[in-house]
C-alpha positions in Angstrom: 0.0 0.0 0.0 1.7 3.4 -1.0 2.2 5.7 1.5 0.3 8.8 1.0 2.6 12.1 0.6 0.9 14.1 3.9 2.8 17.0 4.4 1.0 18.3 7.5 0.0 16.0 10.9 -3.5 16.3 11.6 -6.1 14.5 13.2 -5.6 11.1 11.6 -1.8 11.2 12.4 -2.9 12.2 15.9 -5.8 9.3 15.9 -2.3 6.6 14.8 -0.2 8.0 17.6 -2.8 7.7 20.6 -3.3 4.2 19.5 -0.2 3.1 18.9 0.5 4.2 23.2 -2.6 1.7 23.9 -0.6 -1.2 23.1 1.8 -0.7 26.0 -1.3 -1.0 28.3 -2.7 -3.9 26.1 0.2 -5.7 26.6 -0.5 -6.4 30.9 -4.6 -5.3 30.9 -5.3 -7.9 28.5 -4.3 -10.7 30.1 -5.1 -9.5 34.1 -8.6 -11.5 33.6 -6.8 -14.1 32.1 -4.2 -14.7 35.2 -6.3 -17.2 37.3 -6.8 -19.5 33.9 -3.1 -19.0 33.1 -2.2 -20.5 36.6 -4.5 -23.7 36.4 -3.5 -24.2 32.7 0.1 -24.1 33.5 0.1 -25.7 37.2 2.3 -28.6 36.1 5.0 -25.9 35.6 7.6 -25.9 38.1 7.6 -22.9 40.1 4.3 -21.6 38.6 3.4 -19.3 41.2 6.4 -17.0 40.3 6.7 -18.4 36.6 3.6 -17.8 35.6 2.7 -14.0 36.7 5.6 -13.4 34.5 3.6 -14.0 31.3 1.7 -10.5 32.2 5.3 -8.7 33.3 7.6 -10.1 30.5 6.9 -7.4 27.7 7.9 -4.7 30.6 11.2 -5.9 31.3 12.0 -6.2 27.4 11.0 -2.6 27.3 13.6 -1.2 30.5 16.2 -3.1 28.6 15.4 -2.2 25.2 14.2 1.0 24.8 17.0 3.3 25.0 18.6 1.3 21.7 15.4 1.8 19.7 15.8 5.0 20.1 19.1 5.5 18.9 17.6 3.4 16.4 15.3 5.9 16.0 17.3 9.0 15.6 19.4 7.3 13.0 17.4 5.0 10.8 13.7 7.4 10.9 10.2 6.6 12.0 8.1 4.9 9.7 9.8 1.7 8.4 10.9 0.9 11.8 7.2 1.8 13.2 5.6 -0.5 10.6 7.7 -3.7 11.5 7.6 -3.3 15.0 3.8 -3.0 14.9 3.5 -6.0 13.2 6.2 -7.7 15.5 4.2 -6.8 18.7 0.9 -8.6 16.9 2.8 -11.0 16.0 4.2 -11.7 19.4 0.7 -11.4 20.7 -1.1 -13.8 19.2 1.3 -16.6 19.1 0.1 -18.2 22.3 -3.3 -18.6 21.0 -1.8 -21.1 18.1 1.4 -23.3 19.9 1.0 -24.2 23.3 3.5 -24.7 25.9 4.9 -22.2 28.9 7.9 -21.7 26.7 6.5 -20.7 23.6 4.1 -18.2 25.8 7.1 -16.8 27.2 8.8 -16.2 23.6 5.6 -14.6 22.2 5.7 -12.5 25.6 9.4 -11.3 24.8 8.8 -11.0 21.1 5.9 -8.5 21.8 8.2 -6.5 24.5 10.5 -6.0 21.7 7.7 -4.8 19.3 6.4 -2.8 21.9 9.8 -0.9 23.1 10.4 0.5 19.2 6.3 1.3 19.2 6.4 3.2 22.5 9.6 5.0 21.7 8.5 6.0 18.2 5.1 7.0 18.8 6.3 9.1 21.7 8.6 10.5 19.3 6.3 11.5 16.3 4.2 13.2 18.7 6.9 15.8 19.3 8.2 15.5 15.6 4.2 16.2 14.5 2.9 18.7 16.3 3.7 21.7 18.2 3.9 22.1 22.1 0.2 23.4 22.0 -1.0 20.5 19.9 0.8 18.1 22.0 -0.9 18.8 25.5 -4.4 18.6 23.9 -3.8 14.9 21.7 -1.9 14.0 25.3 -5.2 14.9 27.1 -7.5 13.0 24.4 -4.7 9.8 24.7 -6.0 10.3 28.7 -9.3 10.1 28.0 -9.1 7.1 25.4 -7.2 4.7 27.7 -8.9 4.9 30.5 -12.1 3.8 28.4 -10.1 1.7 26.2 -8.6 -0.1 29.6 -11.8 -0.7 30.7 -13.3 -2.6 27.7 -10.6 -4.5 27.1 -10.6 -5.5 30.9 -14.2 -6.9 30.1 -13.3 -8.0 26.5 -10.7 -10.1 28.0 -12.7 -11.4 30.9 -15.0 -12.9 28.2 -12.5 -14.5 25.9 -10.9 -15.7 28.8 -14.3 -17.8 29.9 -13.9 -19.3 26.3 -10.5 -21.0 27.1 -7.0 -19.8 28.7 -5.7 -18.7 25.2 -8.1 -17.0 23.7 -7.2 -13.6 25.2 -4.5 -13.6 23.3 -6.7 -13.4 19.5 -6.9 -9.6 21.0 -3.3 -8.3 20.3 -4.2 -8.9 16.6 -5.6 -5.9 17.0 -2.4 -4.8 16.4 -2.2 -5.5 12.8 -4.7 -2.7 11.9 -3.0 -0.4 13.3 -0.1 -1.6 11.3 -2.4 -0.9 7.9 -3.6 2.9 9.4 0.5 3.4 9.9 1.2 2.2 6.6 -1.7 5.0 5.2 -1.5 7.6 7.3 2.4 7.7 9.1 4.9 9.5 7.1 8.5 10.2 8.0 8.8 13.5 9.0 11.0 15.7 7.2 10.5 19.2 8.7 9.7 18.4 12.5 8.4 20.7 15.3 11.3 21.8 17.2 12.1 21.6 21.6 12.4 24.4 23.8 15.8 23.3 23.9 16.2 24.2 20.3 16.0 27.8 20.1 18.7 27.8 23.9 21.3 25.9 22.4 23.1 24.8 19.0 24.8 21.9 20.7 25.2 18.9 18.9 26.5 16.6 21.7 23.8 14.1 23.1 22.4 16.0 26.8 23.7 12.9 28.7 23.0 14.7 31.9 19.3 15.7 30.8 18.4 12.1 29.7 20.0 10.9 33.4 17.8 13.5 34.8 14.7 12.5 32.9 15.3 8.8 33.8 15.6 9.2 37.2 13.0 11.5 37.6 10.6 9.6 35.4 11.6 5.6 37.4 10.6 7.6 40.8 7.2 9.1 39.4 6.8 5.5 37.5 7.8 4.0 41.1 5.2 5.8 42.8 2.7 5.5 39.9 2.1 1.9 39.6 1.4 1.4 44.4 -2.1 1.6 43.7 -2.5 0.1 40.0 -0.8 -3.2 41.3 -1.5 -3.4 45.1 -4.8 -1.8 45.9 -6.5 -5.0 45.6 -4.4 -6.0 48.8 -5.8 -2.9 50.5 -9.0 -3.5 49.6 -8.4 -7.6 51.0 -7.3 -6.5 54.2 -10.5 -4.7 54.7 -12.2 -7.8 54.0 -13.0 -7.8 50.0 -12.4 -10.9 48.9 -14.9 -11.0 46.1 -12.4 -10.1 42.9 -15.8 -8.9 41.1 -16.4 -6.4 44.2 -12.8 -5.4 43.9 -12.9 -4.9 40.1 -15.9 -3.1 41.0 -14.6 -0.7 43.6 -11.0 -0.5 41.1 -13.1 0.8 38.4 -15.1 3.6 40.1 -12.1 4.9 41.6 -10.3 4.6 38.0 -13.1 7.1 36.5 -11.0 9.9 37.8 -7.8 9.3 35.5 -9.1 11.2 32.4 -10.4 14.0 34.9 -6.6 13.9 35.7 -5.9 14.0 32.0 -8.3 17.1 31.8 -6.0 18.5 34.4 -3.2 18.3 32.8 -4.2 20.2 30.1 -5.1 23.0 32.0 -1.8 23.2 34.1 -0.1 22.3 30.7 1.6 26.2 30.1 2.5 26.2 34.3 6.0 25.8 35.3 7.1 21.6 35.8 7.6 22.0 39.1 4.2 23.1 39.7 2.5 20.0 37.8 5.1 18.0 39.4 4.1 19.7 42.8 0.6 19.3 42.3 0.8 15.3 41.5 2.3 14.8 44.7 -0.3 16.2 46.5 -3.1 14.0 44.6 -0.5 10.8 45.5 -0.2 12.2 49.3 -3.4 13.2 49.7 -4.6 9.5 48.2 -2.0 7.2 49.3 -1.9 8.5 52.8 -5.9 8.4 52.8 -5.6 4.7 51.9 -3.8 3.8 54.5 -6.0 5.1 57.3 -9.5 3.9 55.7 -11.2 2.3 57.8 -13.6 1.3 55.3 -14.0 0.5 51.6 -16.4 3.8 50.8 -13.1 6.1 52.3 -10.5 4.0 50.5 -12.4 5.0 47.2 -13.1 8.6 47.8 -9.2 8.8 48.2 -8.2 5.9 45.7 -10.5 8.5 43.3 -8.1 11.9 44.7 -4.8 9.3 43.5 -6.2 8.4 40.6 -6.2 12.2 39.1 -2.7 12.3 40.0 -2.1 9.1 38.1 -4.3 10.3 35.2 -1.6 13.3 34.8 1.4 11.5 35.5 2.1 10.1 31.8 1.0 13.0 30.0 3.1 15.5 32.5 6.5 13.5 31.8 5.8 12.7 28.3 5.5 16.9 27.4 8.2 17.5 29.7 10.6 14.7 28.3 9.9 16.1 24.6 10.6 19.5 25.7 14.2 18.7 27.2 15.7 16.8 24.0 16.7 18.4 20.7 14.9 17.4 17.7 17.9 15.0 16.1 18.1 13.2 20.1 14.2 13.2 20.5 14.0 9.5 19.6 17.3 8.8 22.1 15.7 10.9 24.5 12.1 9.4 24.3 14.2 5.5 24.7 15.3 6.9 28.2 12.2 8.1 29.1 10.4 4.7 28.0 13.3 2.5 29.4 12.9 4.4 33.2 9.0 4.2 33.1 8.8 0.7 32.4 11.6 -0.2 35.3 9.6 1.6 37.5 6.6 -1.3 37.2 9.5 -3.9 37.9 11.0 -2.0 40.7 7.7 -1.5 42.6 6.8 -4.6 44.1 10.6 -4.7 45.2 10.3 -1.2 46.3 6.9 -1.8 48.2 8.1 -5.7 49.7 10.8 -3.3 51.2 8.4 -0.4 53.0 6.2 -3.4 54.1 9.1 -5.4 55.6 9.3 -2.1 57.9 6.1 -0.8 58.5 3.8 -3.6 58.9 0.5 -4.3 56.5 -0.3 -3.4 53.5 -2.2 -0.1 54.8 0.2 0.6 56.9 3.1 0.4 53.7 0.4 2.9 51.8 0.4 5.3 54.6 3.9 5.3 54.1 4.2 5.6 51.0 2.1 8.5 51.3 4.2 10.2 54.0 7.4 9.8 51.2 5.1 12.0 48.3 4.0 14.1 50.9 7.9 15.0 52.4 8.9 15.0 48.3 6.2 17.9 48.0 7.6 20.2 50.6 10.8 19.7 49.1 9.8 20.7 45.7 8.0 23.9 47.5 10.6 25.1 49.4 13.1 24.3 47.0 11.4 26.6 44.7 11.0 29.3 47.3 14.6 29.2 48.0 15.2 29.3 44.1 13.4 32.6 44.3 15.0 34.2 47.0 18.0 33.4 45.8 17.5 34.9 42.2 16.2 38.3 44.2 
């Protein structure tokens, strides 16, 4: 199929991008229905209770490990051609399972989609910045917001279906994939002329900003560190209150969950204020609703404030992703955007490490949350008084 000569990104470029980011979230929500049927289906594997999960957390750890060489890739070999096979990679890698069974093959198909994945994250991220301007950007990163939490949440029920079928049918739903493979191969072109950084018009530096991308790592692994306490272990909260019903807790998940694209609406509108204050401002959702967590007493309060963490997490991705573009030269953005990718996908590895830790300390799981919510809470009077201080200082 030819590829049409677009010389302008508009709304159908924009509609490839945004879908293109669903498939990182595909790659783990399709298959969280499908964990309990995984386990029975594979219990004659040795060591299946840590084996297993690892199906669902494979395609992350391909990503950490991966990312920052796709985008040198990236920078130095362009967008499109790369985009196109690496679509077709991740579907292929997908749907694999469904056709060859065995643990090992499941595992391969895993990997093989982390790898597809890695290159699609890091170059849609990328033509984002390349496409449209900083204005542009904040609005299609609100409207990505808004589409994944709904998208999440059918494929959650999709899944839970398919799953009733037989363990692999989830799987059929990364084929998915391949159309957005055909809309890439219409409507993606390589960019020729692309939308400059704020870093840009500062500097003429050619050198890669090896300090910025350590900054932008290390500042994106502690957000993405933070980000993914409640996505993975609010379930426990909710079990040590005495939900043990997974429909009530899917339930209780999914009301709290409907304020992420408020959080995404948020973003937008605190889009043109400094980093530090969105920064600031996310902490005090995560304080305000980790913190809360951990002194519910009840499953109606752990929602209300599950609900006040959820609109920090609906502005976390959005936040970094605009801030990450804006940092990195136009001929690094692809190199920059593999850092950013590599850090946020190590941060959903490094969580349960970094939350077994807090636990081993404080006690139960509400008591680790409460925590937790102390540690965003001290990390937002930093960032305050380090920018009064900042001010005083200039004066």
């Amino acid at each position: 199929m030819a590829n049409f000569s677009i010389k302008k990104a508009g709304f159908w470029q924009a509609l490839v991008v945004i879908l293109l980011n669903q498939l990182p979230m595909m790659a783990i929500v399709a298959l969280m229905p499908a964990l309990p049927t995984l386990m029975e289906h594979f219990r004659d594997v040795d060591n299946k209770d840590l084996l297993v999960p690892m199906i669902l957390t494979a395609p992350g750890i391909c990503i950490a490990l991966i990312a920052p060489f796709a985008g040198v890739l990236v920078d130095k070999f362009g967008r499109r051609k790369l985009l196109i096979w690496f679509t077709a990679i991740y579907g292929l890698g997908g749907i694999l399972p469904f056709f060859l069974d065995g643990f090992n093959t499941v595992i391969t198909g895993r990997l093989l989609l982390g790898i597809g994945e890695a290159f699609v994250l890091v170059i849609g991220n990328t033509l984002l910045g390349d496409y449209f301007a900083p204005k542009d950007r904040s609005k299609w990163l609100m409207v990505q917001g808004f589409f994944g939490s709904i998208a999440a949440a059918l494929l959650l029920a999709l899944s839970g279906q398919l799953a009733s079928i037989g363990w692999n049918f989830p799987f059929l739903v990364y084929g998915i994939s391949f159309l957005i493979t055909i809309l890439a191969v219409i409507f993606i072109f390589e960019p020729e002329e692309k939308f400059t950084s704020e870093i840009d018009s500062v500097s003429s530096d050619t050198k890669f900003p090896v300090n910025t991308a350590i900054m932008v790592f290390l500042i994106t692994l502690g957000f993405s560190v933070i980000y993914f306490v409640y996505t993975i272990h609010f379930s426990r909260a909710l079990d040590a209150m005495g939900i043990k019903d997974p429909k009530q807790v899917g339930n209780l998940g999914a009301i709290a969950s409907t304020a992420v694209p408020l959080g995404a609406l948020i973003f937008k509108l605190v889009s043109k204020r400094p980093f530090w204050q969105q920064m600031a401002l996310m902490f005090l959702f995560f304080t305000i609703g980790l913190a809360g967590i951990g002194l519910a007493k009840d499953t109606t309060s752990a929602v209300a404030v599950g609900w006040i963490q959820q609109l920090g997490c609906g502005m976390t991705i959005p936040v970094l992703i605009a801030w990450a573009l804006s940092l990195f030269p136009v001929q690094y953005r692809g190199r920059g955007m593999g850092f950013w990718t590599s850090a946020f996908f190590l941060g959903q590895f490094v969580n349960p490490i970094f939350v077994s830790s807090i636990g081993k300390l404080v006690g139960n799981v509400q008591d680790t949350f409460l925590a937790t919510g102390v540690i965003c809470g001290i990390v937002f009077i930093i960032i305050l008084l380090l920018n009064i201080f900042s001010k005083k200082a200039i004066n």
